[in-house]
Structures are given as C-alpha cells and as structure tokens.
N, C-alpha and C positions, 0 to 999 in steps of 0.2 A: 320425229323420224330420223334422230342422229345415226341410226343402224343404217340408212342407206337401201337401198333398194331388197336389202332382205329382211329387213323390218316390216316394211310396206308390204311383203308379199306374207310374211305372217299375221298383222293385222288383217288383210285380206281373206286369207285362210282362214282364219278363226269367226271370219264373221259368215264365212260359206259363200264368198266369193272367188274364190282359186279359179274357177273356168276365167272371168277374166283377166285374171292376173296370168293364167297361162297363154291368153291370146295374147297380150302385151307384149312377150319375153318370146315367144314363138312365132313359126311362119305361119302365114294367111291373114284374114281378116278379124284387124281388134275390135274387142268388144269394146260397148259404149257404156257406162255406165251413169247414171241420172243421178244428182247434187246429191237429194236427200240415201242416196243408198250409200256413195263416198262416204257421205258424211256417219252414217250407221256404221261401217267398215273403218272405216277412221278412229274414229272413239273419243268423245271430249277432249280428254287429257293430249290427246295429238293434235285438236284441233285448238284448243287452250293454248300451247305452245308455239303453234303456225303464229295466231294470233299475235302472241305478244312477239315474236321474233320479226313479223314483217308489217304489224301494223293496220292490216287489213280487217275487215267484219269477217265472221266467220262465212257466212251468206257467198261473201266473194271468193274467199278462199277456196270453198266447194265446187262451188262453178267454172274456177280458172282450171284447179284439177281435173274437174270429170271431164273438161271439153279437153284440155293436153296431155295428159298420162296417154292416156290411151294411143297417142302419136311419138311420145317420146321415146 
C-alpha cells in the first residue's frame, strides 16, 4: 500500500467493498469489516508485502487492520 490511502480504497473497490471504505472517509458510523474479508480486499501481493515490511504473520496483520482502519 505505498499509494497511501487511495491505493487502499481501490483495492477496496475492486473487491466490492467501497460502502465501507466510504464509511471510513465519511460522516456517521464506520463500518466493521471481519479479518478474512480485509484480507480477500487486500490481496496476497499487499499482504506479502505488509509481511515482510513489519515482520508480523499475516493472520495478525488482518486482525490489527480490520479492528483500526475502521477508526483511523
């Protein structure tokens, strides 16, 4: 995700998750989204790269995401 938050929201998009990408970036209540769908919305090659840049399993990666995006 070197593109930065509009990388992420075309990853997002392409995988047919834009509604919550749109509660993230907009007013009211964000959506929540569950490990294994990040992780579908994500896509190896993004998740490959998390991997080797921070060292974590991917398992945790997904979990750290789906629970703080959504608040970030």
């Amino acid at each position: 995700l070197g593109g930065g938050p509009g990388e992420l929201d075309q990853h997002m998009r392409r995988q047919g998750r834009g509604d919550a990408m749109d509660s993230w970036v907009g007013t009211g209540p964000n959506h929540r989204m569950e490990p294994h769908d990040l992780e579908a919305a994500l896509g190896p090659d993004v998740l490959d790269d998390l991997q080797e840049q921070t060292g974590l399993s991917r398992q945790e990666i997904v979990q750290r995401l789906s629970r703080e995006l959504p608040d970030a």
